[in-house]
N, C-alpha and C positions, 0 to 999 in steps of 0.2 A: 628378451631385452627390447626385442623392435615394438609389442604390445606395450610394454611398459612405458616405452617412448611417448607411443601415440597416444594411451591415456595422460601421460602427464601433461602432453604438448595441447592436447584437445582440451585437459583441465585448466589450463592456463587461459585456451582460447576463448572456454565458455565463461570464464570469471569476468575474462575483460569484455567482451561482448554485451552480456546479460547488463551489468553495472553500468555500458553505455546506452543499451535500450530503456534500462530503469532509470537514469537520468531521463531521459529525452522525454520518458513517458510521463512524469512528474511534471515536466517543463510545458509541455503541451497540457496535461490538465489544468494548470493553473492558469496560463492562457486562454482556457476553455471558460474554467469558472468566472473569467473574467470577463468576457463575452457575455456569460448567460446574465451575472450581473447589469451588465449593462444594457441588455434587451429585458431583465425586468425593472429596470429602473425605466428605460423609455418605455415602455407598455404601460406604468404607473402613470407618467407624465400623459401621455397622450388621455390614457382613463379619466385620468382628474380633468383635461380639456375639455371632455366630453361631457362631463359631468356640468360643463356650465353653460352649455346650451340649453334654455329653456322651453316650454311647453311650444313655444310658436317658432322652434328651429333657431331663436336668435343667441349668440353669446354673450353673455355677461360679467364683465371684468375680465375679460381676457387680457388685459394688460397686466393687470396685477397682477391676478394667477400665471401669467407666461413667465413674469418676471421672476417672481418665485421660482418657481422650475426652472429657470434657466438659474439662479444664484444658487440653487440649494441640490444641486441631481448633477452629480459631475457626470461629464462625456457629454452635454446634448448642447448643441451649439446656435441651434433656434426652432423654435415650435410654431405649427402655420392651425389655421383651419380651415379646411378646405369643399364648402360647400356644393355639392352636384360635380365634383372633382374640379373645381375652378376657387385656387387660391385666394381666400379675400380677407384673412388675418395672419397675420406674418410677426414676430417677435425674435430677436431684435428687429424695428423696422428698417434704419439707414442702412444695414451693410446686406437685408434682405430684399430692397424696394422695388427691384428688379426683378421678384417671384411674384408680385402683386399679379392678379387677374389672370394668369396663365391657366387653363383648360387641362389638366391633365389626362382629361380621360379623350382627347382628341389630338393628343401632341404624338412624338416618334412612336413606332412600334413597340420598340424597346418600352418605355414608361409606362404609355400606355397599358400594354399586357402585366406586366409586374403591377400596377394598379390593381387592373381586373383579377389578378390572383387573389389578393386581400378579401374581395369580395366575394370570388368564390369559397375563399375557405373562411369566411366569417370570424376571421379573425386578424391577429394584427403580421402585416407580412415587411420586410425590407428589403426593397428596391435598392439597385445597386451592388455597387460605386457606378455610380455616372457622374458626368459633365454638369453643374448646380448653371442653373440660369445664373442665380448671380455671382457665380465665379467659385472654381475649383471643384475640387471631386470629394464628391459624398458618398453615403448612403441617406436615402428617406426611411423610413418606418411609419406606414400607414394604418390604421386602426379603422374601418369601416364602423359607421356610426347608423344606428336605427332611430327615428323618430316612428310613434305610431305604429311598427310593421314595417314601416319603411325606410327605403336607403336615403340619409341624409346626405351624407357626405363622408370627407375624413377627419380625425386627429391625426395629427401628423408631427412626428418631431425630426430634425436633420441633424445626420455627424459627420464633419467630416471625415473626409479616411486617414488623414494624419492624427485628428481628435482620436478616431475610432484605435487607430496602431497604439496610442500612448497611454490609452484608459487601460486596452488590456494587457500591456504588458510586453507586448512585440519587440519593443524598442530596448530593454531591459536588460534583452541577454549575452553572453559572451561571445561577442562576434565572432572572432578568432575559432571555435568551437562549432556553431551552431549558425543559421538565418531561418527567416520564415520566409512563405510564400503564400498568399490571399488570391485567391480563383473562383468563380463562377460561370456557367454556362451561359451564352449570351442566347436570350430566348429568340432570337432572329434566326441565328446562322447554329444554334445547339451547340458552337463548339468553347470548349473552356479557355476562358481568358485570366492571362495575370493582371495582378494591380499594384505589386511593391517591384520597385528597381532592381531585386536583387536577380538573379541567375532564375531563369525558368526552366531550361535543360539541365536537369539532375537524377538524369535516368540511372546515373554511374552512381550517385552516390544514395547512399543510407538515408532513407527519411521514415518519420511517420506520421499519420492523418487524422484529422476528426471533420465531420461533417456538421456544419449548423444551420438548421432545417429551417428557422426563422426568415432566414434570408437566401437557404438553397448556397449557402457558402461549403468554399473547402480552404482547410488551416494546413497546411502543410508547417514542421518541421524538418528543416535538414542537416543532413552533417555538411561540414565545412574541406572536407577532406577525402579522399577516394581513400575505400579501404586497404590501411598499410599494416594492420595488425594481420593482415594473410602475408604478408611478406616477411614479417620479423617469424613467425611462427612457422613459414616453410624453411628458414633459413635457421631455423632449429631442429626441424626435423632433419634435413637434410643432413647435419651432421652427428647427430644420432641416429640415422638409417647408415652411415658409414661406419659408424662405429659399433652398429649394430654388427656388422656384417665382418667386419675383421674378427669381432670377438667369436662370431660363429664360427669362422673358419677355422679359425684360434682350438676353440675347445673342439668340433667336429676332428680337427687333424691333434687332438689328444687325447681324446674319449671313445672317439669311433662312434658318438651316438649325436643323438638331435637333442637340441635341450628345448626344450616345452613349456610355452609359459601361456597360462589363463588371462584374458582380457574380460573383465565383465564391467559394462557401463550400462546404466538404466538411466530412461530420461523421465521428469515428470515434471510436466506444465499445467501452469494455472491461464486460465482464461477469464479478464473479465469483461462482464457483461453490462453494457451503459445501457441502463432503461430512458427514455426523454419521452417527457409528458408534453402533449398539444395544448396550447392554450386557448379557452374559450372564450367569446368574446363578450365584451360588453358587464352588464349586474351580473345575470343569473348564472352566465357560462364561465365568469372569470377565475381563476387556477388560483386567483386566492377569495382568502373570506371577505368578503368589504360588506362594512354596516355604516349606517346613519344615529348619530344618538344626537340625544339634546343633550348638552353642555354643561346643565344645570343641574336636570334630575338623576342623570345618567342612564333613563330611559331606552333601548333603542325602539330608533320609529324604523327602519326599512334594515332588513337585511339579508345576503343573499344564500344560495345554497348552499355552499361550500362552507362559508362562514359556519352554520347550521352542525354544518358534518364536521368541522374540525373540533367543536366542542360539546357533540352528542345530540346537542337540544334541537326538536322541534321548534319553528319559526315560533308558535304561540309561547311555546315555553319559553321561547330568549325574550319576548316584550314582555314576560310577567316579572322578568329579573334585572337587577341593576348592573351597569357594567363594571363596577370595580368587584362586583361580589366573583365574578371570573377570574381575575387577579389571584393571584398567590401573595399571600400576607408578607411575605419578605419584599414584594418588589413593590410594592402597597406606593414608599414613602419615595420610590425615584420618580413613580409616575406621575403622583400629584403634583410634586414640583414643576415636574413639565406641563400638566393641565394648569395649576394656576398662570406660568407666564404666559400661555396658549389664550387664556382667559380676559389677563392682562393683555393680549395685544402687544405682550414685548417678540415673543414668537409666533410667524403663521403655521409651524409643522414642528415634530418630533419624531424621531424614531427610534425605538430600547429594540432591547433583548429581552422579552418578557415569557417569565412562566405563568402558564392558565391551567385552570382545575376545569380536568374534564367533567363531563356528568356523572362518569361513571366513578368516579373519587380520584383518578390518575391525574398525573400531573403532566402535561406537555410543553415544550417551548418553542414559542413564537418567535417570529418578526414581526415585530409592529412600529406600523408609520399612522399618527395622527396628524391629520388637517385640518384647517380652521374651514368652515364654509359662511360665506358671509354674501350679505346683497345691496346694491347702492350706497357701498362704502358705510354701514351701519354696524353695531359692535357685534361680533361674529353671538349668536345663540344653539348651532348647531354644528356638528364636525364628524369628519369621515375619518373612519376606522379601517385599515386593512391589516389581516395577518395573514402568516405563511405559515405553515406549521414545518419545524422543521428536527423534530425529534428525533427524528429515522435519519436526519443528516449528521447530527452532532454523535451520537451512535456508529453511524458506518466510518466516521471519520475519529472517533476511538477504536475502531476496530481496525482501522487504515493503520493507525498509528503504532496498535501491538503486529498486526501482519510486518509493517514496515521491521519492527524491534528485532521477531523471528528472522526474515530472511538475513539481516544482517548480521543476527548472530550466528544462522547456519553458513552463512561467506565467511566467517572467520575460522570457523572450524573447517570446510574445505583447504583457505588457502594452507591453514597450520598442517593439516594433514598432508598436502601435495608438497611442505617443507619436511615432514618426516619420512615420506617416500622417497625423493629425490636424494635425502642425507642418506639414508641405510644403506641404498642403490650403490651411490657413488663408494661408499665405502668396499664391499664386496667386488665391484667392479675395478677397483684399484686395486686390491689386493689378487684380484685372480692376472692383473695384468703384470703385477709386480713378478709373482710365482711364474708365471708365462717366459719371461726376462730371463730368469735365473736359470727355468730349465732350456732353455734355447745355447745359456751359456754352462751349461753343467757340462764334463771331461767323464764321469764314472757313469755306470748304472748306478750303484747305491746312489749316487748323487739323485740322478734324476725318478728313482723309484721315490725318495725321500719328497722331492717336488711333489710327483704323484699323490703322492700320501695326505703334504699339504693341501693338493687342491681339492680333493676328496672331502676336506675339513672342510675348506671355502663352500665349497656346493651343497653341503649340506646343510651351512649356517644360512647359505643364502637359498636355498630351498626354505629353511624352517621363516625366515625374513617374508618369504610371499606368501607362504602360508596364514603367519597373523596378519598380514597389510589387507592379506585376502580375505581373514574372517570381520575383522573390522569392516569392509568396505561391503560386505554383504549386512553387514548389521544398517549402515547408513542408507542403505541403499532399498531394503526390503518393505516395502509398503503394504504386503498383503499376508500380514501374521496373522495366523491363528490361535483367537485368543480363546481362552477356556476358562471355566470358572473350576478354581483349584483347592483342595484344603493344604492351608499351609503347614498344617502343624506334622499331616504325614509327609510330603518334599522335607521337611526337615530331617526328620526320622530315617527316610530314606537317604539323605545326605550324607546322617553320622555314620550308620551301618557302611556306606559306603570310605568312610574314612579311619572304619573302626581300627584296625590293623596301627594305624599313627596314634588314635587313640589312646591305645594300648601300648603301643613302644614308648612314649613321651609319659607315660601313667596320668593321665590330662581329667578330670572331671568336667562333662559338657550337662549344665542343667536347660532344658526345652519347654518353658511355661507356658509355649502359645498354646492359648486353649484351640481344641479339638474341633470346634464347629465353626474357625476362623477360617472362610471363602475371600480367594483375591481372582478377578480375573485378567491370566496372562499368559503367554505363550509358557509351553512346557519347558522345551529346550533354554526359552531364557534362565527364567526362576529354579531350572538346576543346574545353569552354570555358577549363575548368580551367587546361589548359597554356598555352592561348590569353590569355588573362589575366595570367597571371605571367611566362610571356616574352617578352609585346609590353611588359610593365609596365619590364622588365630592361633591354631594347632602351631606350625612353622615355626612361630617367633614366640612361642611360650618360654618362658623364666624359667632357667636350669636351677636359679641358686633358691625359688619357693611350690609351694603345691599352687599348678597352675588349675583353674577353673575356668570356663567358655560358659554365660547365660546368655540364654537366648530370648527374648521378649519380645511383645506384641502391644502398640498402643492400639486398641479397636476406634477412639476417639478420631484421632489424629490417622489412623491407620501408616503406620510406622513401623518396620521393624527391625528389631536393635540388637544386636551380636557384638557383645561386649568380653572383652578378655582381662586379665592381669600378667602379660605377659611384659615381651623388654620396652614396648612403645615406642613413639615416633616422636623425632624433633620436629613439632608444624610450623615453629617459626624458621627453621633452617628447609624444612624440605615440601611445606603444606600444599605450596603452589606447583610446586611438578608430583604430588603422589598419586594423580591419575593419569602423569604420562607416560607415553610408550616408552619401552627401554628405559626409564626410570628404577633403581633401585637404589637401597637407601642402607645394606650392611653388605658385608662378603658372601651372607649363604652364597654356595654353587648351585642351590635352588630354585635361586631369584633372578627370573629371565624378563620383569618390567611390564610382561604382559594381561596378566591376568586381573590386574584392578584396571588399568586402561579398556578393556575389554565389554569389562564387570559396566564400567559407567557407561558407557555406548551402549550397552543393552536395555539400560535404566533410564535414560533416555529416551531411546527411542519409542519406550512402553510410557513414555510421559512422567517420568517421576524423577526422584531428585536422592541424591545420597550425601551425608553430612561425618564428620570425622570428627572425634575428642580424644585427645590423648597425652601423654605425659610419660617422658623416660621414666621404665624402672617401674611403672604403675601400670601403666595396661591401653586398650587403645578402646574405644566403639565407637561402630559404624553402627549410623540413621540410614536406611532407605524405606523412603517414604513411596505409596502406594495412590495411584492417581484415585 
């Protein structure tokens, strides 16, 4: 009883436990994704800055292009360029005028060094949260810039850290429940600093982390709460380890024996695994495709590696082809709309969700953002093209979405199964306390032999109880069967013989047309439960008042097999939804003990397959089960 305890009490623990880390973990990816969203939107922004520096190091409409990017790229709150690391274009200017002319690569240690990272790792890095010259706490993201081979400078765009909390989502969540906390090591002194108001000390409580290597950040999520689910869950055990222990006493001073109960509990964990790609910097190294075409022809004139790789072709093969011939003919007529007002000058940018034809004939789906590029305010004749490829995203997150469907349909069948455990239990356990009561108050021996007698019943109903909760929970549980490749038509054969005897008492004809060379591969012991199950069940309930018949059939197509009777049949709309549950029965046989089709589908499950019912009082019933 005390085993039984502790599995239910631990099942209860793991359900709400699990369901609270799969919460949190959901919460922190989205948060996450939201993040990387916004370092590749400021990575794009800063790209495109960079892009308008000309052959002699100078920018070129930087105002316009800042302005853009600052109207059309949410999260980024002003974009600088910052030549020899000494600030000398700033956008907006009035609330940034203050950054003007500042040296960064000679200022505190702190910037300084977070600078020099950027150019160490040639690529784009963010600095911060620090103290913004001109008022409040940011982050920068610096993009190191090459002229010729050489270090020109940076792009550089600024968020602040209030901007930065509400783009990704921080602000969002159920207080009451959860808070974040935003840290990084401070490169001076190495030790981690917070940056939101909330509680820093929560070594007590429940959290979990992602790290974002962009900016050397840590996301903390936390619970709100010191764990109380250990306290309602001791204070359940606790009184079912009492009452464990009376009832031992109880039966030990009436049996003279120990009574012995099986615990088995298996765990199996999934782990996943975050791969994060480095971004390269600048044309050639950059983590997406960017090209240069003309507006006109659709030509492209410049494009970079990656671009290359996402759609098969050699650099010479992409200039020998048009860019809409890349296009997928269904999305043909969204995009031209968007080039002609691009064209028109009513739009400077666009961004779809486009599908491209690989070289290789497949089809992939992009991200793509077009830009106008234009020079001395003249009507734009050329435009910049970036995609992302993100097939392998939209795929992992259809397969997020059926993993999600699985886990929550196997929580449902836990918690239902831990409701039919706890019901059986308690019944059996009421009744051996009842019988306990009476012989305590019994005056005769016949009396109390009588009691005996009863409990003898109880103990063995409730032995045969842990027995099926037992074989069920080995069926759930079992992750390493062995499967075998079987002919089904002899497990059939071998089924009847074994049933011949009923057979023959009921005078039953069973016809068997699976052809002889039909191979399923499946554990043995299931597939002759299985059969054993639904055609001793066929047998059972055959029609006293006609000549009963069992066919037995095989679709090879569908791989299906179908055990059809004309026996008394089942009412499906009075009983359809419980005839695969435990203790379920549906007439008076004293034969029908509810286990054996509850059993049947657990095993048919677990071997990945599925079983369907058709039936009709008075006509007959067949069972589908269908073969993975």
């Amino acid at each position: 009883m005390l085993s039984l305890i502790v599995f239910i009490v631990s099942l209860s623990y793991k359900v709400i436990k699990e369901s609270e880390k799969r919460e949190m973990s959901n919460i922190l990816n989205v948060v996450e994704q939201n993040f990387q969203q916004i370092l590749k939107t400021s990575y794009t922004a800063t790209l495109t800055l960079a892009m308008t520096i000309n052959d002699d190091g100078n920018p070129e409409n930087f105002n316009e292009i800042a302005s853009q990017l600052i109207d059309n790229k949410s999260g980024i709150d002003a974009v600088q360029l910052v030549p020899n690391g000494i600030i000398s274009n700033v956008f907006p200017l009035e609330e940034n005028k203050a950054a003007l002319n500042y040296n960064i690569l000679k200022s505190h240690y702190n910037i300084r060094k977070e600078a020099e990272k950027s150019i160490e790792r040639r690529t784009m890095y963010f600095a911060g949260p620090i103290k913004l010259i001109q008022g409040g706490i940011g982050v920068v993201g610096r993009l190191p810039v090459y002229k010729n081979n050489k270090f020109w400078g940076f792009s550089a765009v600024v968020i602040k850290l209030e901007t930065l909390m509400k783009s990704s989502g921080v602000e969002s969540i159920d207080k009451s429940k959860y808070y974040f906390q935003f840290s990084k090591k401070n490169p001076a002194t190495n030790k981690e600093e917070f940056f939101l108001p909330s509680k820093t000390n929560f070594s007590d409580y429940y959290y979990q982390t992602v790290t974002i290597s962009e900016g050397d950040w840590k996301l903390y999520l936390i619970s709100t709460k010191k764990n109380t689910i250990i306290g309602q869950i001791l204070m359940s055990f606790i009184l079912g380890f009492l009452l464990s222990i009376v009832s031992g006493f109880t039966v030990y001073y009436l049996l003279k024996r120990p009574a012995e109960l099986q615990k088995l509990l298996k765990k199996k964990s999934n782990r996943l695994v975050l791969s994060e790609k480095q971004y390269r910097a600048l044309f050639e190294q950059a983590p997406v495709g960017i090209a240069k075409i003309d507006s006109m022809s659709g030509k492209y004139l410049d494009i970079n590696t990656h671009y290359c790789s996402i759609l098969g072709y050699s650099a010479e093969e992409m200039k020998q082809i048009n860019f809409e011939s890349t296009i997928h003919v269904d999305d043909l007529d969204v995009f031209n709309s968007k080039m002609t007002q691009l064209l028109n000058d009513e739009i400077m940018e666009f961004s779809l969700e486009n599908r491209f034809y690989h070289k290789s004939g497949k089809i992939i789906i992009v991200n793509l953002l077009v830009a106008a590029l234009w020079k001395n305010n003249s009507k734009s004749k050329t435009h910049m093209t970036i995609i992302e490829d993100i097939t392998d995203k939209k795929r992992a997150e259809e397969n997020l979405k059926e993993s999600f469907n699985i886990v929550t349909e196997q929580n449902k069948r836990l918690l239902n199964f831990s409701y039919i455990v706890s019901h059986n239990l308690r019944s059996h356990t009421s009744n051996i306390q009842t019988i306990a009561d009476f012989l305590d108050q019994a005056e005769s021996k016949e009396e109390r032999d009588e009691m005996i007698d009863l409990l003898k019943k109880v103990s063995h109903s409730l032995n045969e109880t842990m027995y099926n909760l037992n074989e069920v929970v080995n069926i759930r549980t079992n992750v390493n069967l062995t499967i075998e490749s079987l002919n089904l038509h002899t497990y059939i054969e071998k089924t009847i013989n074994l049933l011949s005897d009923k057979v023959y008492e009921k005078n039953l004809k069973i016809c068997n047309t699976v052809s002889k060379d039909v191979m399923v591969n499946y554990n043995i012991s299931y597939l002759e439960s299985i059969l054993y199950n639904f055609i001793s069940n066929a047998i059972r309930y055959s029609h006293t008042q006609k000549k009963s018949e069992i066919n037995i059939s095989f679709d090879t197509e569908k791989r299906v097999l179908k055990i059809a009777d004309n026996g008394i049949g089942i009412d499906l709309k009075k009983n359809g939804d419980k005839l695969f549950g435990l203790y379920k029965t549906f007439n008076n046989s004293p034969e029908s003990k509810g286990v054996g089709l509850f059993i049947s589908k657990n095993q048919i499950d677990a071997m990945g397959g599925t079983v369907t019912v058709e039936s009709e009082l008075n006509v007959g019933t067949t069972f589908s089960i269908f073969f993975k």
